[in-house]
C-alpha positions in Angstrom: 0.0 0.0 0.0 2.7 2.3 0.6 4.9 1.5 -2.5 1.3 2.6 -4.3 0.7 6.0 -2.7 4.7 6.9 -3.2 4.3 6.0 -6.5 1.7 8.6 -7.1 3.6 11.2 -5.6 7.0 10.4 -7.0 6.0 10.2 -10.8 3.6 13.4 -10.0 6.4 15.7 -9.0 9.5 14.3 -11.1 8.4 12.3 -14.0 7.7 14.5 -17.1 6.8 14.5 -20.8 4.0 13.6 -22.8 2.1 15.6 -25.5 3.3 19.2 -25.1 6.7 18.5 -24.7 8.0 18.4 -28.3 12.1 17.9 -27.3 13.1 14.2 -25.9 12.4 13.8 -22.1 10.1 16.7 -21.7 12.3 19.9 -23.2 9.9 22.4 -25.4 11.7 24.1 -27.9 9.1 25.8 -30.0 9.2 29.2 -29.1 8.9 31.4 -31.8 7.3 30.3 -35.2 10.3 31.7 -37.4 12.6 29.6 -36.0 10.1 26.9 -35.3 9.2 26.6 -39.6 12.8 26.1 -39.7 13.4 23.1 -37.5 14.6 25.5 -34.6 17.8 25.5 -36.2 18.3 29.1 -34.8 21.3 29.9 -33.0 23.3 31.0 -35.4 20.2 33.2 -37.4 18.6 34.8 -33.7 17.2 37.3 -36.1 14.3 38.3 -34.1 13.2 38.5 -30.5 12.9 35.1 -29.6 16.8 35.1 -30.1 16.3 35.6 -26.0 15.4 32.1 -26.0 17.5 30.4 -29.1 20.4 32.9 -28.4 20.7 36.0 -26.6 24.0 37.3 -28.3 21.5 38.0 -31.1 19.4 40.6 -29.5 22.6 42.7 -29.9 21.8 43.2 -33.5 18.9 44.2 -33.5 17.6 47.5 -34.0 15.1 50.3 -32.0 12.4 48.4 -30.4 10.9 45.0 -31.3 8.1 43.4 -28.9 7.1 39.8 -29.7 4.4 37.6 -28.9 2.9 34.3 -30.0 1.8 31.1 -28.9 1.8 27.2 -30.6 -0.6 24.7 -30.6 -0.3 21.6 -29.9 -2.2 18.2 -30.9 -1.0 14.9 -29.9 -2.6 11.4 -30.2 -0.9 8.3 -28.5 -2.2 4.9 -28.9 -1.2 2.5 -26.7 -1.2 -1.7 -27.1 -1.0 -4.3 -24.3 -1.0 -7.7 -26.4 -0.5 -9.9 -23.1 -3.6 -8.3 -21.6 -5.8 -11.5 -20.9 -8.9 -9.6 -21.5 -8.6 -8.6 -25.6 -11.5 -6.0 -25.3 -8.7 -3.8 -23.0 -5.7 -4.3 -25.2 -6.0 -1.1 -27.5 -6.1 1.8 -25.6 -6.1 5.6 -26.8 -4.8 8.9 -25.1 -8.0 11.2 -24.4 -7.3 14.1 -26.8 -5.9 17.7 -25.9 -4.9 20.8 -26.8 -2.1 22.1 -25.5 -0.6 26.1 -26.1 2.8 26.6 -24.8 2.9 31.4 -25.2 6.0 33.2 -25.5 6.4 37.1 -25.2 10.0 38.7 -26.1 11.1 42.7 -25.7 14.5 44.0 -27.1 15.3 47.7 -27.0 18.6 48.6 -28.3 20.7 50.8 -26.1 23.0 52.3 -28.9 25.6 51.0 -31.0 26.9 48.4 -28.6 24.1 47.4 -25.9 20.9 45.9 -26.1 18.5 44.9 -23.6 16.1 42.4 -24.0 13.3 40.3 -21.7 11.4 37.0 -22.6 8.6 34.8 -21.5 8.2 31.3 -22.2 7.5 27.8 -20.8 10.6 25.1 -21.9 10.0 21.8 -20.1 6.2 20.7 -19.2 4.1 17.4 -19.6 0.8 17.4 -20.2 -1.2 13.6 -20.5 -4.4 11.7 -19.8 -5.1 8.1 -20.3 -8.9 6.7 -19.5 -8.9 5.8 -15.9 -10.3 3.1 -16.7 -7.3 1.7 -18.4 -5.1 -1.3 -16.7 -2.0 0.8 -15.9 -3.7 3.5 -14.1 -1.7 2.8 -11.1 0.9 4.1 -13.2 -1.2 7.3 -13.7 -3.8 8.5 -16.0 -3.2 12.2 -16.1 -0.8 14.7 -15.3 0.4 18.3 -15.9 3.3 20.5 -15.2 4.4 23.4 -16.3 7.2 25.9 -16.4 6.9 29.7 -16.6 10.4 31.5 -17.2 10.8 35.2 -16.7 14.3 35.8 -18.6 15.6 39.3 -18.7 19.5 39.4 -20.8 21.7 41.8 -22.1 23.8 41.3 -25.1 27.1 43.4 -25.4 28.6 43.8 -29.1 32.2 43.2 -29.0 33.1 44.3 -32.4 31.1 44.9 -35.6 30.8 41.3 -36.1 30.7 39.4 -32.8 28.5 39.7 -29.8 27.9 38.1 -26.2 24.6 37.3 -24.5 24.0 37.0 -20.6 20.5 36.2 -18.8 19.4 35.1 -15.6 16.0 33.6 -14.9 13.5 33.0 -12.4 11.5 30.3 -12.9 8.2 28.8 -11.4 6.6 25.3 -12.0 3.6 23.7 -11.2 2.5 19.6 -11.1 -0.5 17.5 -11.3 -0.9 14.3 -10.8 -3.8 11.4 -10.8 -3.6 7.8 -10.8 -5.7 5.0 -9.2 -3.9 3.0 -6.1 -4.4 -0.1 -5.3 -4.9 -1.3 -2.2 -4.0 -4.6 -1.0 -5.7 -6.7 2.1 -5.2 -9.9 0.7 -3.6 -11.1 3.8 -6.8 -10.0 5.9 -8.8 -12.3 3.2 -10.6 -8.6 2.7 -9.2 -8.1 -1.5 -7.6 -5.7 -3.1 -9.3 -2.2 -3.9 -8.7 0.7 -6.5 -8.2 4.0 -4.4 -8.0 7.0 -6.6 -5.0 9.6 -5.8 -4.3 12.9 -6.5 -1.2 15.3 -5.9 -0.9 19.4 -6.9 2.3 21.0 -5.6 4.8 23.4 -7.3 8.3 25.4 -6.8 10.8 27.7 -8.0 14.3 28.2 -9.0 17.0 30.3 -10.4 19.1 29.7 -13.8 21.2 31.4 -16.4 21.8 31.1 -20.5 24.3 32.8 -22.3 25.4 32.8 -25.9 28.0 33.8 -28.7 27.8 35.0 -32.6 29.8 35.9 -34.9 27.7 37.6 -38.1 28.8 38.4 -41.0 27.2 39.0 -44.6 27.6 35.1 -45.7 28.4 33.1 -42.8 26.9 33.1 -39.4 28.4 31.1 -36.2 26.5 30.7 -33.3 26.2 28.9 -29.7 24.0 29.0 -26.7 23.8 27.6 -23.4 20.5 27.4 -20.9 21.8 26.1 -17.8 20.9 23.1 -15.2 18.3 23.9 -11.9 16.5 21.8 -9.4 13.4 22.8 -8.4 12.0 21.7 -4.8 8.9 20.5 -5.6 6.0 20.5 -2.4 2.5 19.3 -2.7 -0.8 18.0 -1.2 -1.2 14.4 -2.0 -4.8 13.0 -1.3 -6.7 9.4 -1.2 -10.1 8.8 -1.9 -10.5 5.7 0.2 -14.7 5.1 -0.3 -14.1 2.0 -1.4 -12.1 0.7 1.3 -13.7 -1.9 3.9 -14.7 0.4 7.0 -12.9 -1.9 9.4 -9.4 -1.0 7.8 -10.3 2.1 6.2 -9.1 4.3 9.6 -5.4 2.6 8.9 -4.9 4.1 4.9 -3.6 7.5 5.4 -6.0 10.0 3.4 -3.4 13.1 2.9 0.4 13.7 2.7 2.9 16.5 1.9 5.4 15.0 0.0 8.3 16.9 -2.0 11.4 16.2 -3.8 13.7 17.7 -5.8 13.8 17.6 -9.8 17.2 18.0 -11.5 17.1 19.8 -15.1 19.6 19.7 -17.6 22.1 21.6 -19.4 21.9 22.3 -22.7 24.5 23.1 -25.3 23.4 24.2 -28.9 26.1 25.1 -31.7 25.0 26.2 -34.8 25.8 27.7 -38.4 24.1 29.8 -40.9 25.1 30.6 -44.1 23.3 33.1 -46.5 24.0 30.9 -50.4 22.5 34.0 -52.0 20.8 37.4 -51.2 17.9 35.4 -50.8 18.1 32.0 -50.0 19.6 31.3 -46.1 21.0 28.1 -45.2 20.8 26.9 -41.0 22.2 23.8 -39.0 22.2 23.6 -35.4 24.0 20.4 -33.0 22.3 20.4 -29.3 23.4 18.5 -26.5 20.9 17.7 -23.3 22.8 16.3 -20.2 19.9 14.3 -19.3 22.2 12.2 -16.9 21.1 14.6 -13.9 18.4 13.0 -14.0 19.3 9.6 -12.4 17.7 9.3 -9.4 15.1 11.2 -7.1 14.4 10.8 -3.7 10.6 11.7 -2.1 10.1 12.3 1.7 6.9 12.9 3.3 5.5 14.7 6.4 3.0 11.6 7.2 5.0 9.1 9.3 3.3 6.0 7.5 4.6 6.7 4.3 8.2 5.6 3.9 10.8 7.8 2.1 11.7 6.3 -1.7 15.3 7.0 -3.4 14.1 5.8 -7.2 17.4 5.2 -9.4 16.0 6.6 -13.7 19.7 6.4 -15.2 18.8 8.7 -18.0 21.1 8.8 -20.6 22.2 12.3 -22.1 20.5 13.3 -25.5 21.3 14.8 -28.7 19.4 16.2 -31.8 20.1 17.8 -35.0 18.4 20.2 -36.9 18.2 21.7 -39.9 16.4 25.1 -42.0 15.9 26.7 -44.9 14.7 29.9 -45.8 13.7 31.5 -49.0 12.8 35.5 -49.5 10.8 36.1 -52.6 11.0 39.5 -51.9 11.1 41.9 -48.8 7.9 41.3 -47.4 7.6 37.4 -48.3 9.7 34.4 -47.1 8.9 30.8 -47.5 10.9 28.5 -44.6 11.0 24.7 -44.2 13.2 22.4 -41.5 13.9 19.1 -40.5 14.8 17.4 -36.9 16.0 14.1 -35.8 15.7 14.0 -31.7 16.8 11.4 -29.2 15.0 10.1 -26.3 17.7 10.3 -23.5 14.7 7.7 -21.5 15.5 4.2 -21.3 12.8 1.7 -22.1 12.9 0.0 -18.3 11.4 3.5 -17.4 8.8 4.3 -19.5 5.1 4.1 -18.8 1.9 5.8 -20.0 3.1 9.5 -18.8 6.4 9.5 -20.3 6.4 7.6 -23.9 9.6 8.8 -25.4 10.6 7.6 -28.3 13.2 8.8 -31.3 11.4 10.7 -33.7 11.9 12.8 -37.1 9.9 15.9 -37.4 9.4 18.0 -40.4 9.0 21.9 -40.2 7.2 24.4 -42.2 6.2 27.9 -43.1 6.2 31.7 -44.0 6.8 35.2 -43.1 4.9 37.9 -43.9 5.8 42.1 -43.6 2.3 43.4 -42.9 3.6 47.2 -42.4 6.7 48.5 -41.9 6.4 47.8 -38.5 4.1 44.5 -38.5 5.5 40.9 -39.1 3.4 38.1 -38.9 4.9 34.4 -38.8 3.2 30.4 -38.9 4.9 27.3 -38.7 3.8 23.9 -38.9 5.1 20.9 -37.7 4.2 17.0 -38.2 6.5 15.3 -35.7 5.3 10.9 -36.0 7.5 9.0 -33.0 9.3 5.5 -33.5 7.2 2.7 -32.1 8.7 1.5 -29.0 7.5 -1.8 -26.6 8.3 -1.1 -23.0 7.8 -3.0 -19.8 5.7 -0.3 -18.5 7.4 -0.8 -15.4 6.6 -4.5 -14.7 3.3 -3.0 -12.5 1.7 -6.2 -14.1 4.4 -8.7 -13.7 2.9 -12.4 -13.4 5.1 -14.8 -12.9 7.5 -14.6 -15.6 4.5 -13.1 -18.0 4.3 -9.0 -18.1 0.8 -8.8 -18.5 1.4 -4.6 -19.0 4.5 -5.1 -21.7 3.1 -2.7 -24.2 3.9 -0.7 -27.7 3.2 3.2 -28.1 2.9 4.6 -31.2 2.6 8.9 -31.1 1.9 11.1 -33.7 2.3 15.4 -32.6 0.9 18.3 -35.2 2.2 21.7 -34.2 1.0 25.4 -35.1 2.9 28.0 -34.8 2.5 31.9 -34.6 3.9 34.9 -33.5 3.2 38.3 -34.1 6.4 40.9 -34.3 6.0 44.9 -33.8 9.2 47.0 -35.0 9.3 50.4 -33.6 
């Protein structure tokens, strides 16, 4: 009984990906719908405001004052298939449909020749999935959501006419939810076992940096940015519907708990080169690197004496991904962009379950830019992003014997839109 209701907080407040993370483990990386229709392959272009985000040595180059906002929609659909299931009308199972909107908002005022300032807005890292809770690996969990908020003021310095610096700090807060079904087990008072829904909400803060480099030039464009690692304390309320519980034992299941732990994000490294082929047609490659290997274990505690402290090993490997963009200008006020990504899951497959089905996936990118007014640009991307197949264990929760009754195979499809709305003044 105790393993159950730890499980529920310790997937809750650490454990996180699912449809509106778009970035292996659970790393959002669509943040402005220029670089987006290009594959994100950005930190060497960081032509606009959301350079804050892709690469704040960008900003420097930028003129007057620009304000950006946007937002992108999300639309996964994850199927999921248990062929050892012994009854067939529960094998196939479907994600419950959602829409998720991850909204960025990016200032950069220029200071003169050298300085500009710049502020953005956006949410990297969040999960966001439901399963019905009906389905037999609920007490894995059938929904969850967390989210990131980022407040990230920089300031990029240029150091010469053709290479600048970026520096930013931000403060960051994140909130969890969590719901899964436990299962309770008197068995060994000849009473059975019973389903006891569970949910958790908690949330936390912390404090990180990012920095970047470029070097512009008319043809060739070098860039790299860094977003540093955080942990984030995560507290929260963890409650236990026990109505179904025998009244003679139901005074002995502890009801509430506040449980926390501490989640350990990654660096990451991007490197990336531009290169314009001709006045009109722009060339972009970017290399990132995600040390996903803080994430190896986690340990929960909790303020309710009955429930035991849990130090849970993940060994997550670190991650890589490439990306690549084009970008054609038919003329000033017209540009026609297009991308492609390959992204690896840093998640091994012992690990996985219904909230977290990574997978190695291709994505391709699309879109245009359009100059309303002199001092109106409006941008849309589009993404179709179809995830490898993968058969996981789903963490043996319905090992039999030597028969894993929950061994299943996920196949996930994400569409993205994109836009963003930029004002020059």
């Amino acid at each position: 009984m105790k393993k159950y209701i730890v499980g529920a907080v310790l997937i809750c407040l650490v454990l996180g990906r699912a449809p509106v993370s778009q970035g292996a483990g659970f790393l959002i990386y669509e943040h402005g719908a220029a670089a987006m229709a290009m594959g994100g392959a950005f930190v060497a272009v960081a032509n606009d405001p959301s350079a804050v985000f892709h690469n704040p040595a960008g900003i420097a180059f930028l003129k007057g004052t620009q304000v950006s906002v946007g937002t992108t929609l999300i639309w996964s659909a994850s199927q999921l298939t248990l062929p050892n299931y012994p009854v067939a009308s529960q094998r196939e199972w479907e994600q419950v449909k959602q829409t998720f909107y991850p909204s960025t908002l990016y200032l950069t005022q220029s200071m003169g020749d050298r300085v500009t300032l710049g502020f953005g807005f956006f949410t990297p890292y969040g999960l966001g999935a439901e399963w019905p809770k009906e389905n037999p690996l609920r007490y894995l969990g059938y929904k969850d959501d967390m989210k990131t908020f980022f407040f990230n003021p920089v300031v990029a310095v240029k150091l010469t006419d053709n290479v600048s610096a970026g520096f930013g700090v931000s403060y960051i807060y994140s909130t969890v939810m969590f719901k899964l079904v436990d299962l309770l087990d008197f068995t060994a008072l000849r009473l059975g076992k019973y389903d006891a829904p569970a949910s958790l909400e908690g949330d936390g803060n912390a404090w990180a940096f990012n920095a970047g480099l470029l070097y512009k030039t008319d043809k060739l464009s070098l860039g790299f940015n860094w977003r540093s690692q955080f942990d984030i304390k995560y507290s929260g309320d963890l409650t236990l519907d026990t109505s179904l519980v025998p009244a003679p034992v139901r005074p002995a299941v502890p009801t509430s708990a506040v449980g926390e732990t501490t989640f350990r994000f990654p660096n990451i490294f991007g490197v990336g080169l531009a290169y314009n082929a001709t006045e009109k047609l722009l060339l972009s490659a970017d290399f990132h690197y995600i040390n996903w290997k803080r994430f190896d274990r986690y340990v929960v505690t909790f303020d309710n004496p009955k429930i035991a402290t849990m130090d849970i090993e993940q060994n997550w490997d670190n991650s890589w991904l490439l990306r690549g963009g084009i970008q054609y200008a038919f003329s000033p006020k017209f540009a026609l962009r297009g991308g492609l990504i390959y992204d690896t899951t840093p998640q091994p497959e012992e690990v996985t379950d219904p909230l977290l089905p990574d997978a190695n996936r291709f994505a391709l990118t699309g879109g245009f830019g359009i100059n309303l007014t002199g001092h109106l640009v409006l941008d849309l991307a589009y993404q179709y992003e179809p995830f490898n197949d993968r058969t996981v264990p789903n963490r043996h929760v319905l090992q039999v014997g030597s028969i894993n009754l929950g061994e299943g195979t996920y196949k996930t499809t994400a569409n993205l839109l994109g836009v963003s709305l930029r004002f020059v003044f």
